[in-house]
NUPA-166555 format. One record per residue (C-alpha): residue number from 1; x, y, z. Coordinates in steps of 0.1 Angstrom, whole numbers, plus 5000, padded with zeros to 4 digits. Each point is the difference from the previous one (the first is absolute). Layout:
{atom NUM,{X,Y,Z}}
...
end
This chain:
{atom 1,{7258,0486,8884}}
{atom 2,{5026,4985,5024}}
{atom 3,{5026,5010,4962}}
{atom 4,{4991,5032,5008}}
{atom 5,{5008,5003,5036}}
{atom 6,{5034,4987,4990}}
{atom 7,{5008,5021,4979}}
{atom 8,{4993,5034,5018}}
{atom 9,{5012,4986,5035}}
{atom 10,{5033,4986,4983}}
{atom 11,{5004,5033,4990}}
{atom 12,{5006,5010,5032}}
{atom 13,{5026,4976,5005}}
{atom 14,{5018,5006,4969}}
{atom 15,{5010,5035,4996}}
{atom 16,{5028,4992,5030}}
{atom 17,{5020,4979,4980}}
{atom 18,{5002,5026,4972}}
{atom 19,{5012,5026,5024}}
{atom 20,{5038,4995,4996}}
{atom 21,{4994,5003,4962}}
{atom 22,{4978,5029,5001}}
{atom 23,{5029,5019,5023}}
{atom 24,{5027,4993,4972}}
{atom 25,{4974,5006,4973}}
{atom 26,{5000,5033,4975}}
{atom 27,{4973,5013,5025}}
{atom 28,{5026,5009,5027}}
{atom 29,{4969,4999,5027}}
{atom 30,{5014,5012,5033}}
{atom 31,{4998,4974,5031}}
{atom 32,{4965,5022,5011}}
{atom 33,{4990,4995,4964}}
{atom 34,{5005,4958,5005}}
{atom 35,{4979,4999,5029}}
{atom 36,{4967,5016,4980}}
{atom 37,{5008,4982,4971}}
{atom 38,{4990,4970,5021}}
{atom 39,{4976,5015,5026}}
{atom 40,{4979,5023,4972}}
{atom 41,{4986,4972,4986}}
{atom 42,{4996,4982,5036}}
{atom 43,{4980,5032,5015}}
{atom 44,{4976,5005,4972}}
{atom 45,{4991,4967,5000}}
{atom 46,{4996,4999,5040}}
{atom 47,{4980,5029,4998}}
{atom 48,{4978,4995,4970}}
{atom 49,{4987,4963,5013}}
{atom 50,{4968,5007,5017}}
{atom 51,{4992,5031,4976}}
{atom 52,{5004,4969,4970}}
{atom 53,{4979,4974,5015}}
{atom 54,{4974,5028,5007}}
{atom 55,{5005,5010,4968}}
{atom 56,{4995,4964,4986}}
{atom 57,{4966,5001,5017}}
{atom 58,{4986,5032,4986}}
{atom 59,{5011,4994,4965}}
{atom 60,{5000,4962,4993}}
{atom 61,{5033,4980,5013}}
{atom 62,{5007,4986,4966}}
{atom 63,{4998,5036,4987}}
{atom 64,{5028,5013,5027}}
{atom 65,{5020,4968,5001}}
{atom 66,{5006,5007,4964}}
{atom 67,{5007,5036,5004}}
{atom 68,{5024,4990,5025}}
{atom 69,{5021,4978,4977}}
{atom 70,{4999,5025,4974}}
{atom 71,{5017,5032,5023}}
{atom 72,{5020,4965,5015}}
{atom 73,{5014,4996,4956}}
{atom 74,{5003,5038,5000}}
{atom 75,{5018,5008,5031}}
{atom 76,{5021,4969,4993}}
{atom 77,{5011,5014,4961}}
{atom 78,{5004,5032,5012}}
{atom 79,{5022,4989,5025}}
{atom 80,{5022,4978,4971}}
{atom 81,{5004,5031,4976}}
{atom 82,{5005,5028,5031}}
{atom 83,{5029,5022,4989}}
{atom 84,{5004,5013,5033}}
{atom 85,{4990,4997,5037}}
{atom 86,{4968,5019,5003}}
{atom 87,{4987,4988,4969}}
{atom 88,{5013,4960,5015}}
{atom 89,{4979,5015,5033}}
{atom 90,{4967,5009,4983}}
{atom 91,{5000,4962,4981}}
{atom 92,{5007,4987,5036}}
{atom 93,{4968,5018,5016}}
{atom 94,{4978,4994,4969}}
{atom 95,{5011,4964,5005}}
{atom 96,{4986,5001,5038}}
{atom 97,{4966,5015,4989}}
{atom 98,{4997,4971,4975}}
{atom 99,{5009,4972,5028}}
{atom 100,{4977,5018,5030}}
{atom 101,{4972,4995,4971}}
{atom 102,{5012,4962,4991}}
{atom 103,{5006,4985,5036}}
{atom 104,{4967,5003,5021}}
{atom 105,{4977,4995,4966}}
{atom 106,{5020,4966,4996}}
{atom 107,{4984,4988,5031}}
{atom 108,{4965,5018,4994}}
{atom 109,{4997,4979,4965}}
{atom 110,{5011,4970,5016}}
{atom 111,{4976,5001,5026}}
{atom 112,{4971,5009,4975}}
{atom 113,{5012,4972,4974}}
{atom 114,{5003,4965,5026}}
{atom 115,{4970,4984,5021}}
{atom 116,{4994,5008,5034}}
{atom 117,{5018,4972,5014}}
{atom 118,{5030,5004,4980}}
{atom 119,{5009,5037,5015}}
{atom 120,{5022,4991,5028}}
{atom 121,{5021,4978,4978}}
{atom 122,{4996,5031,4975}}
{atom 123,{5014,5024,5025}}
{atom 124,{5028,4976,5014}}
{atom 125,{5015,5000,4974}}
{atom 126,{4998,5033,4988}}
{atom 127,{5014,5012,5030}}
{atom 128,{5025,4972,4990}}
{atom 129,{5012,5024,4970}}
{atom 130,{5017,5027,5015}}
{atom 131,{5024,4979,5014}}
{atom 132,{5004,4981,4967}}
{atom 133,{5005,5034,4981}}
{atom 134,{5031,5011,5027}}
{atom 135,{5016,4968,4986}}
{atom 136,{4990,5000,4965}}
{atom 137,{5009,5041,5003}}
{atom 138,{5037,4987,5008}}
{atom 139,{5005,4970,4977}}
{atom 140,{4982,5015,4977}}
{atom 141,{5016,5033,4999}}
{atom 142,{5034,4988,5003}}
{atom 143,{4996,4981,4974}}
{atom 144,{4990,5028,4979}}
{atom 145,{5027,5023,5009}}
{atom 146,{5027,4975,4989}}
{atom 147,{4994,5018,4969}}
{atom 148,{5019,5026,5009}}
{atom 149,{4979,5028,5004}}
{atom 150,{4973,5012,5024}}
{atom 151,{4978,5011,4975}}
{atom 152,{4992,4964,4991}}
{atom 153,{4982,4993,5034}}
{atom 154,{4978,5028,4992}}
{atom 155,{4996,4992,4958}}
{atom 156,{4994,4965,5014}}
{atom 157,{4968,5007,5023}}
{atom 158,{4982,5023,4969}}
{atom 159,{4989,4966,4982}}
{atom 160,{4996,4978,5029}}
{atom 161,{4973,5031,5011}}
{atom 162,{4986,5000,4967}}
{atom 163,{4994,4961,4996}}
{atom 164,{4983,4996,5031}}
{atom 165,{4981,5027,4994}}
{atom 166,{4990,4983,4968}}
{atom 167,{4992,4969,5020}}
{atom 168,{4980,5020,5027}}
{atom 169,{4978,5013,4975}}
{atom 170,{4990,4968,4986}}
{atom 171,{4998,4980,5026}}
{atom 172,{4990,5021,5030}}
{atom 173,{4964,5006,5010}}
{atom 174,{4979,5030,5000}}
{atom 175,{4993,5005,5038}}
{atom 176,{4969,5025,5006}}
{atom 177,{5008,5037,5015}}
{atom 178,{4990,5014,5035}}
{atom 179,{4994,5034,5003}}
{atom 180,{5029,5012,5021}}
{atom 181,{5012,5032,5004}}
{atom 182,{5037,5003,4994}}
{atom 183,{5025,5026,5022}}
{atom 184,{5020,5023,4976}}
{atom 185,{5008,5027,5028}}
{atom 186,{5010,4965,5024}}
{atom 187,{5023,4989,4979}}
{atom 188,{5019,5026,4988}}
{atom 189,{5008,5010,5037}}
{atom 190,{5009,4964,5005}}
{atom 191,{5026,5001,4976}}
{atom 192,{5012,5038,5003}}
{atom 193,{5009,4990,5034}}
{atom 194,{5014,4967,4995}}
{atom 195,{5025,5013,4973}}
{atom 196,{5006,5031,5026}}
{atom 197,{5013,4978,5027}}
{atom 198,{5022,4982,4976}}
{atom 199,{5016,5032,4985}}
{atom 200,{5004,5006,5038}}
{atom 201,{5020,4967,5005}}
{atom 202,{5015,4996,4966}}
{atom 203,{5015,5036,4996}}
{atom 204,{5016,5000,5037}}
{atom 205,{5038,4990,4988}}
{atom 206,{5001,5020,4969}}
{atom 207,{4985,5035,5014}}
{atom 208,{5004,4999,5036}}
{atom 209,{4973,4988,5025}}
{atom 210,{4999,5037,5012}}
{atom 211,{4996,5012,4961}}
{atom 212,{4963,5016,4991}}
{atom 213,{4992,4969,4975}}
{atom 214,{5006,4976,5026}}
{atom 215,{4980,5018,5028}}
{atom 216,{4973,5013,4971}}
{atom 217,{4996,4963,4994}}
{atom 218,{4995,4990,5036}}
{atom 219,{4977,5027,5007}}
{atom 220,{4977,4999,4968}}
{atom 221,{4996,4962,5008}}
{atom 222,{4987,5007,5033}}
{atom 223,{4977,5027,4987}}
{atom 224,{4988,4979,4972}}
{atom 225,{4999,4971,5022}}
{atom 226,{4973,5020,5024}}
{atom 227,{4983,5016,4970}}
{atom 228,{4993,4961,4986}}
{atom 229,{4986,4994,5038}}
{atom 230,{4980,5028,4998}}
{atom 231,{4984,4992,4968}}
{atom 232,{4992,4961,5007}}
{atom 233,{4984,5007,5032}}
{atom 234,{4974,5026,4982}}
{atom 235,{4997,4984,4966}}
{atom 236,{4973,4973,4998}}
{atom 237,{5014,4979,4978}}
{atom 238,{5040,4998,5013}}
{atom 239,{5028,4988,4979}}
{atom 240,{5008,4981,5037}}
{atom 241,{4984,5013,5036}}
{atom 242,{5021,5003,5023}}
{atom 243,{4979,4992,5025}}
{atom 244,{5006,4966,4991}}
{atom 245,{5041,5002,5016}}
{atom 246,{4974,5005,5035}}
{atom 247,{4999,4962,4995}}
{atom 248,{5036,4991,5021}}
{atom 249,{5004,4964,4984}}
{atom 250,{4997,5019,4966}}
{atom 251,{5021,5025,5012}}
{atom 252,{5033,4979,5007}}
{atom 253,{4994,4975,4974}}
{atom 254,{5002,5027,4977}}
{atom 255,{5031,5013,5015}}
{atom 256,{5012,4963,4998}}
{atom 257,{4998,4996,4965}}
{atom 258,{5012,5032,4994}}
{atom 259,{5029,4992,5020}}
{atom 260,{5008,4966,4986}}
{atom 261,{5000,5013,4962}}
{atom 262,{5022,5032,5017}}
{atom 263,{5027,4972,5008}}
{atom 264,{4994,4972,4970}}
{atom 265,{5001,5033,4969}}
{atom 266,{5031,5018,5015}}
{atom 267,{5014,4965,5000}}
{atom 268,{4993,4999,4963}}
{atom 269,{5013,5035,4992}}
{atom 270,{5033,4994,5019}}
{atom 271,{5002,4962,4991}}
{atom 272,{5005,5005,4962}}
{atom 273,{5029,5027,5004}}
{atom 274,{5020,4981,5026}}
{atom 275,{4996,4965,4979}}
{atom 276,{5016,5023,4974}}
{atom 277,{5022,5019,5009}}
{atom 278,{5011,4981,5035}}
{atom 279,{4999,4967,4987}}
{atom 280,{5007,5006,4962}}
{atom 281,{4965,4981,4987}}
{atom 282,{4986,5004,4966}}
{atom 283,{4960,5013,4998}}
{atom 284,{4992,4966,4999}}
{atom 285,{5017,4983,5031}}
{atom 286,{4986,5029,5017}}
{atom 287,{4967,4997,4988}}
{atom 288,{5002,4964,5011}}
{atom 289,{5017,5011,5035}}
{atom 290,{4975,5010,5016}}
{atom 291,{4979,4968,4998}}
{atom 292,{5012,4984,5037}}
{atom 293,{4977,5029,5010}}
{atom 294,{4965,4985,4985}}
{atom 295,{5013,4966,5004}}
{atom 296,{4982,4997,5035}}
{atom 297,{4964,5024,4980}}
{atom 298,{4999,4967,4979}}
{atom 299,{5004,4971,5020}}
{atom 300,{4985,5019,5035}}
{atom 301,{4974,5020,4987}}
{atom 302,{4974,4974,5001}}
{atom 303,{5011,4989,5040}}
{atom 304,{5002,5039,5012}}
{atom 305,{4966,5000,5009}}
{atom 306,{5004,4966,5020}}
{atom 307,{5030,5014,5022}}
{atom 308,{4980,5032,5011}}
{atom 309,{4970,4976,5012}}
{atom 310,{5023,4979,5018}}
{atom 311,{5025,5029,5015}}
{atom 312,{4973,5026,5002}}
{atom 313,{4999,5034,4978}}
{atom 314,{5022,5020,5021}}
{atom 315,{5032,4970,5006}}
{atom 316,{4998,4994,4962}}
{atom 317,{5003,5042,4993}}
{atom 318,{5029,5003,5022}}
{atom 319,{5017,4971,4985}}
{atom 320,{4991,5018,4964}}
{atom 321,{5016,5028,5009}}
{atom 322,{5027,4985,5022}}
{atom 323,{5014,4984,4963}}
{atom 324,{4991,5028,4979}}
{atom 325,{5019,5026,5020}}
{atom 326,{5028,4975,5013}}
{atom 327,{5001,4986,4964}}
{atom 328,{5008,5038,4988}}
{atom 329,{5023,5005,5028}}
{atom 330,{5024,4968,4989}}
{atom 331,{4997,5009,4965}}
{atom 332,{5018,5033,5013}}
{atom 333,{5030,4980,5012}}
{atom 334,{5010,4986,4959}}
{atom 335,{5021,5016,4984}}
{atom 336,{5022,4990,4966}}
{atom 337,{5018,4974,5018}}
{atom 338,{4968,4986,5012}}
{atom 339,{4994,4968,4986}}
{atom 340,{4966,4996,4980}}
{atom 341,{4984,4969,5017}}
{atom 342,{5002,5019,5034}}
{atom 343,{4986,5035,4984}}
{atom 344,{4967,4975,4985}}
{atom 345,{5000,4986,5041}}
{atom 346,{4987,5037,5007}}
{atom 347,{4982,5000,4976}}
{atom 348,{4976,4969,5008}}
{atom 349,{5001,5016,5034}}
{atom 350,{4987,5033,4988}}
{atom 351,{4974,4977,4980}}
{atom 352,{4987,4976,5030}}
{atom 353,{4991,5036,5014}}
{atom 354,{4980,5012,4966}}
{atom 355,{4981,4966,4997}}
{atom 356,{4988,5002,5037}}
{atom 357,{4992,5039,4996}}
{atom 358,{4980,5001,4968}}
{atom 359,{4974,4976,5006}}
{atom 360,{4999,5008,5038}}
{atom 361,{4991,5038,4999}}
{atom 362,{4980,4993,4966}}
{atom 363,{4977,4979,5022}}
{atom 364,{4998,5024,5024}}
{atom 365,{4991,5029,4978}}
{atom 366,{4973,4980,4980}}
{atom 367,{4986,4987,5035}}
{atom 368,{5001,5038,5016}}
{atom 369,{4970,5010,4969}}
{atom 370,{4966,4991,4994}}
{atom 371,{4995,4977,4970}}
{atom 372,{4985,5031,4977}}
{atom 373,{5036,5016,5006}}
{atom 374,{5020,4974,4983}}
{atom 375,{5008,5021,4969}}
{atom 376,{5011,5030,5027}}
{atom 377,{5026,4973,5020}}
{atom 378,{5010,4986,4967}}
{atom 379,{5012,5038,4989}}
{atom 380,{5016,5005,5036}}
{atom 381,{5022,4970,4994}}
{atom 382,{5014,5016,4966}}
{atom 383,{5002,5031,5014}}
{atom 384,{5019,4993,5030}}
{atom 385,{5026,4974,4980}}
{atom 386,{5007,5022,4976}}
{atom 387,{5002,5028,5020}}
{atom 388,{5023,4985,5022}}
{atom 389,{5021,4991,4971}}
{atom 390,{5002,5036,4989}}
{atom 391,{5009,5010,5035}}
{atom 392,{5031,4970,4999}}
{atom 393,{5011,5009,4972}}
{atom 394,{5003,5034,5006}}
{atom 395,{5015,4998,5040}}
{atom 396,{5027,4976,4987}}
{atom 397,{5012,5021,4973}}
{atom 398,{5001,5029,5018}}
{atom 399,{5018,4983,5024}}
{atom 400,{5026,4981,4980}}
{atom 401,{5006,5035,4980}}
{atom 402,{5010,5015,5027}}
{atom 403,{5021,4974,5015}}
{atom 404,{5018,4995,4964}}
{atom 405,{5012,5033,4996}}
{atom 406,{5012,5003,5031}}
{atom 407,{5021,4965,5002}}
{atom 408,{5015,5012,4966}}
{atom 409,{5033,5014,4997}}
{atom 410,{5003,5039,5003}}
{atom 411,{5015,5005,4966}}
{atom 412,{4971,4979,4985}}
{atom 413,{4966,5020,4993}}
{atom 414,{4967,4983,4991}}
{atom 415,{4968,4989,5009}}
{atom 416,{5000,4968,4984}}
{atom 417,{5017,4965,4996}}
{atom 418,{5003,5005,4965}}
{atom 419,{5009,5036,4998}}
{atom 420,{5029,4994,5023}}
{atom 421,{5012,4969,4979}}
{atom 422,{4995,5021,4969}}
{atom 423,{5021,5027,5010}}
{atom 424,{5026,4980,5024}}
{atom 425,{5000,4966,4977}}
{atom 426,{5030,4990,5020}}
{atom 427,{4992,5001,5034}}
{atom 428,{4971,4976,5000}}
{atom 429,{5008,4985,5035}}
{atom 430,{4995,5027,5017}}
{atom 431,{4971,5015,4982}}
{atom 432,{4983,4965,5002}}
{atom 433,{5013,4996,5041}}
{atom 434,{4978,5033,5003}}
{atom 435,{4968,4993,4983}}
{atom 436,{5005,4967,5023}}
{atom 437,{5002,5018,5029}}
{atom 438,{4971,5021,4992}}
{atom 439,{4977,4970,4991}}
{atom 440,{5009,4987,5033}}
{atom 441,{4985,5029,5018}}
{atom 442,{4974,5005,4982}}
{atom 443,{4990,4958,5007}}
{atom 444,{5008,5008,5036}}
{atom 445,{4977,5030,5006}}
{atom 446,{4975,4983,4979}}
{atom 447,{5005,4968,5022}}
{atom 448,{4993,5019,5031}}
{atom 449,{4970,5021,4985}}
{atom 450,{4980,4963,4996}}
{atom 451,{5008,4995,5034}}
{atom 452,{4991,5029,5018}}
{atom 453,{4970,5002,4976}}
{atom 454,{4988,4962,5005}}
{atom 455,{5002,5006,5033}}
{atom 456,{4977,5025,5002}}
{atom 457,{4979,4977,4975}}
{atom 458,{4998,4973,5029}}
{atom 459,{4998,5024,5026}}
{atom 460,{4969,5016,4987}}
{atom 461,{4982,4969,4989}}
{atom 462,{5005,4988,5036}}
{atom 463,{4985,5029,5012}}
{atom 464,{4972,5000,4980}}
{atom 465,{4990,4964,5007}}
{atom 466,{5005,5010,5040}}
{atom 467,{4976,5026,4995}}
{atom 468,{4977,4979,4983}}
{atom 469,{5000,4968,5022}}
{atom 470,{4994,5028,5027}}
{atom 471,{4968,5016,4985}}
{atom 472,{4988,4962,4994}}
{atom 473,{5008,4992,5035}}
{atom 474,{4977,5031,5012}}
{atom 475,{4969,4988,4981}}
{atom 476,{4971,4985,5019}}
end
């Protein structure tokens, strides 16, 4: 199970380093086109996560964890053989069904398999796994890609799917089915207006922000987002009430974690271009690049939980966010000359920030639910990670698009790294001074987005825990 949750999580991780070779590829993708060949698979599986666990439940977990590998092997061969973008697309979204079907039925056959007094050590470290799958997604991947092309990293995930899903089925118990009712109508809105605010964000620099895609996007999202409220509040059985965002703890942790995996993914996206292109590493030193970041993930992780009861919840989530967003901030000061050792310094910054986050606001969403809710705070933790990756992803390109082009000489058109080098092979400096520039902005605006965003975090759990130590000092 914990295999599994490596495997679709490092996919996450792993698509960034293939973005340089995907823009030089035979595919010609555009630099919109980059961005949803990372984020489609991203926002499918955010938005599919509760709707597979629930699924998982009505239908037998085993059943649906092995679906999900199979559409996982599927989208992932579809996605080797793709000969052009939309068919490269449509393996990256049927690859997000598959892992929103694998990920919370990993944890519901876990739980069904171990004794009662093993489930907190069970869920430790499954938790545990994400972070191990960013890593292995970037070692892993980078080593892969040292072949050459970027349809190994996807050829290379087909039998990795298929031999744990061999495994599963032989070694995975039969769990027994609940009755419950699953939320078609739910999640289709969900993701129609997810993908909606994305074409919003993703197709400002190449159409306009004033252009009718771009405003069509913005608008549909907010209609589908209030259609989705509309139909959890009257459905009995909701894909997720939101009446349960009336809860303010749950509220800002929420907006927490979506804010931490906002910063840490973007990082990703823009970390595996600049090591590239900005510092001239292979796949494979960048793969191993980012590792100052889950340096302090490995060796903290198990003390996080100490500092917040010694320092309090609130000091220990603005010093979270005080490293994530600073640590975002200094990475926006390399640049080629930069030397590496003080680039990986930002780096374990930006980490010491993600190792006192994760555990912090998972506490405090757990601890916000009743214990017959687990499964529902379990799903908001996907959701909101991957989510917030989707949303990362998708502000920094935008951002660094936008800054690229327009740092670029005048007699030099394109919307890509690899375009302009294609067409201007001997101007390099420049072309690479641009991109530069733009990942620079983009790191700085994403830098003070965690900050503004954690400190809304912090100001509304304090707020919340005023209110509350006022209602308990007004009881008899």
């Amino acid at each position: 199970m914990c295999a599994c949750v490596v495997l679709v999580v490092g996919m996450v991780a792993a698509i960034n380093l293939a973005v340089p070779m995907l823009a030089a590829s035979e595919l010609h993708p555009s630099a919109p086109a980059l961005v949803w060949l990372v984020d489609t698979y991203v926002i499918f599986f955010a938005c599919l996560v509760i709707p597979g666990g629930a699924a998982g439940d009505r239908f037998g977990r085993k059943g649906v964890l092995l679906t999900g590998l199979g559409l996982f092997a599927a989208g992932a061969l579809l996605s080797a053989i793709a000969p052009d973008v939309p068919i490269l697309l449509a393996g990256r979204a049927v690859t997000g069904i598959g892992a929103a079907a694998v990920l919370p039925n990993t944890l519901a056959v876990l739980l069904h398999a171990v004794p009662a007094e093993r489930k907190g050590a069970t869920i430790a470290t499954w938790a545990s796994m994400t972070g191990i799958g960013g890593v292995a997604g970037n070692v892993g991947g980078g080593a892969i890609l040292t072949g050459g092309s970027w349809r190994w990293l996807f050829a290379a995930a087909v039998p990795l799917a298929l031999v744990l899903a061999a495994l599963t089925a032989r070694i995975a118990p039969v769990s027994s089915r609940h009755d419950r009712r699953l939320d078609p109508l739910g999640a289709a809105l969900f993701v129609g207006a997810s993908v909606a605010l994305l074409v919003g964000i993703v197709q400002g620099p190449e159409a306009g922000w004033g252009s009718t895609i771009v405003l069509s996007g913005f608008a549909g999202s907010a209609v589908l987002f209030a259609a989705w409220v509309f139909v959890e509040l009257r459905t009995e059985h909701p894909l997720l009430d939101p009446r349960l965002f009336r809860i303010a703890g749950l509220r800002s942790a929420c907006l927490g974690m979506t804010t931490v995996f906002f910063g840490m993914f973007a990082l990703f996206y823009v970390n595996a271009s600049f090591l590239q292109y900005g510092k001239g590493f292979g796949v494979l030193g960048t793969g191993l690049g980012i590792i100052p970041l889950t340096v302090p993930l490995i060796l903290g992780g198990p003390h996080a939980g100490r500092v917040a009861r010694r320092i309090g919840l609130d000091a220990t989530l603005v010093l979270a966010f005080a490293c994530v967003g600073g640590g975002l901030l200094g990475l926006s000061t390399s640049d080629t000359q930069t030397p590496y050792p003080a680039y990986a310094a930002w780096l374990v910054v930006t980490g010491i920030g993600v190792t006192l986050a994760l555990p912090t606001l998972s506490g405090v969403i757990t601890g916000s639910l009743p214990p017959s809710q687990t499964g529902v705070g379990t799903g908001l933790q996907a959701t909101t990670r991957e989510f917030g990756s989707a949303l990362g992803v998708a502000v920094i390109g935008t951002v660094l698009t936008a800054r690229f082009t327009a740092e670029l000489p005048p007699d030099v058109h394109a919307r890509t790294v690899a375009q302009a080098l294609a067409a201007h092979p001997g101007r390099a400096h420049e072309i690479v001074s641009a991109f530069v520039t733009g990942a620079s902005t983009g790191l700085r605006v994403l830098g003070v987005a965690v900050l503004v965003l954690g400190g809304l975090v912090v100001l509304q759990s304090l707020l919340s825990r005023r209110g509350a130590d006022a209602a308990t000092a007004d009881l008899p």
